[in-house]
C-alpha positions as CSV (number, residue, x, y, z in Angstrom):
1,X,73.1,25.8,-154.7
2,X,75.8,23.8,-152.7
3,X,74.8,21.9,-150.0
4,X,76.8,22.8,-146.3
5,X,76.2,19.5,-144.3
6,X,77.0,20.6,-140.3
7,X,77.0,17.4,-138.2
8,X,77.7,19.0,-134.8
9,X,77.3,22.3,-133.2
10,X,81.1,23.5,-133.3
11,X,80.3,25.4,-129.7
12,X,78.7,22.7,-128.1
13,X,79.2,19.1,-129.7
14,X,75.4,18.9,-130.0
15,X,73.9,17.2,-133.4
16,X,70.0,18.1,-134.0
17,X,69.6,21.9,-135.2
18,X,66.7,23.7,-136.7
19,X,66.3,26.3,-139.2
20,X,65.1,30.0,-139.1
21,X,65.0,33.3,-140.9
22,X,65.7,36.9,-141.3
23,X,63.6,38.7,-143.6
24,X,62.3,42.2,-144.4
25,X,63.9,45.0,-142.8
26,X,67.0,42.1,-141.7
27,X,66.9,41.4,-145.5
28,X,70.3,40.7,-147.3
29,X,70.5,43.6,-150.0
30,X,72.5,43.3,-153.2
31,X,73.3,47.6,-153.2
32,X,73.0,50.5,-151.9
33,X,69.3,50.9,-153.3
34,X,68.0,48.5,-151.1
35,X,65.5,47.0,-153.7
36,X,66.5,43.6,-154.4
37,X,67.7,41.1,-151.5
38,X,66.9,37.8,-150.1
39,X,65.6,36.4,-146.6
40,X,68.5,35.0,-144.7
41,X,68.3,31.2,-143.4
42,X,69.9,30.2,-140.0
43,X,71.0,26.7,-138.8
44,X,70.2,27.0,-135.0
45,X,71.8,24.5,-132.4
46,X,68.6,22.8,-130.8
47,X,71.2,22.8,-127.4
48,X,72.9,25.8,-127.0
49,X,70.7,28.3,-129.2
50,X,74.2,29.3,-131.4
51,X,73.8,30.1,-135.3
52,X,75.8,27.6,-136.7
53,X,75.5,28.7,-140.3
54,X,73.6,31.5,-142.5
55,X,73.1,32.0,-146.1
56,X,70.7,33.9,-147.9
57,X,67.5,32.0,-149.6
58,X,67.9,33.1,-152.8
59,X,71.8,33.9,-154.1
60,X,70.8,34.0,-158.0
61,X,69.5,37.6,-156.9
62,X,73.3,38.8,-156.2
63,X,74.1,37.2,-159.5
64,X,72.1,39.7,-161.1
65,X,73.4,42.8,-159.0
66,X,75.3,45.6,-161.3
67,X,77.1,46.6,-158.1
68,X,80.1,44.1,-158.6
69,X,82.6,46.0,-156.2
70,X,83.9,43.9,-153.2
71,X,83.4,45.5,-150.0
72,X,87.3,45.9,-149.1
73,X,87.6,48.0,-152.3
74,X,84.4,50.4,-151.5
75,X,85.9,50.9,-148.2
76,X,89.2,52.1,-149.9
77,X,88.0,54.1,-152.1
């Protein structure tokens, strides 16, 4: 996984942040099934309380998804 270094809050110039998550029902699913997902991760600003970057904990899960589709081209369909 690629590492996203964030210096400084973009809303508030603050640099110390802490992490937190979304999991269960908030959950990242790969389709429609709702079976397989991953916890989401937060960067939090320490100051102003802003998420300052998410990502989900384990991305190899989407890598294994069979519903390939972008979400643009569902919505057109």
């Amino acid at each position: 996984m690629v590492e996203i270094k964030i210096d400084k809050c973009p809303y508030c110039g603050a640099r110390e942040f802490a992490e937190g998550y979304h999991y269960d029902e908030a959950s990242i699913m790969t389709n429609s099934s709702g079976i397989i997902g991953s916890k989401v991760i937060y960067v939090i600003c320490k100051n102003c309380g802003s998420i300052v970057h998410s990502r989900v904990a384990n991305p190899e899960v989407f890598n294994k998804s069979t519903d390939s589709t972008a979400p643009s081209e569902k919505n057109e369909k």
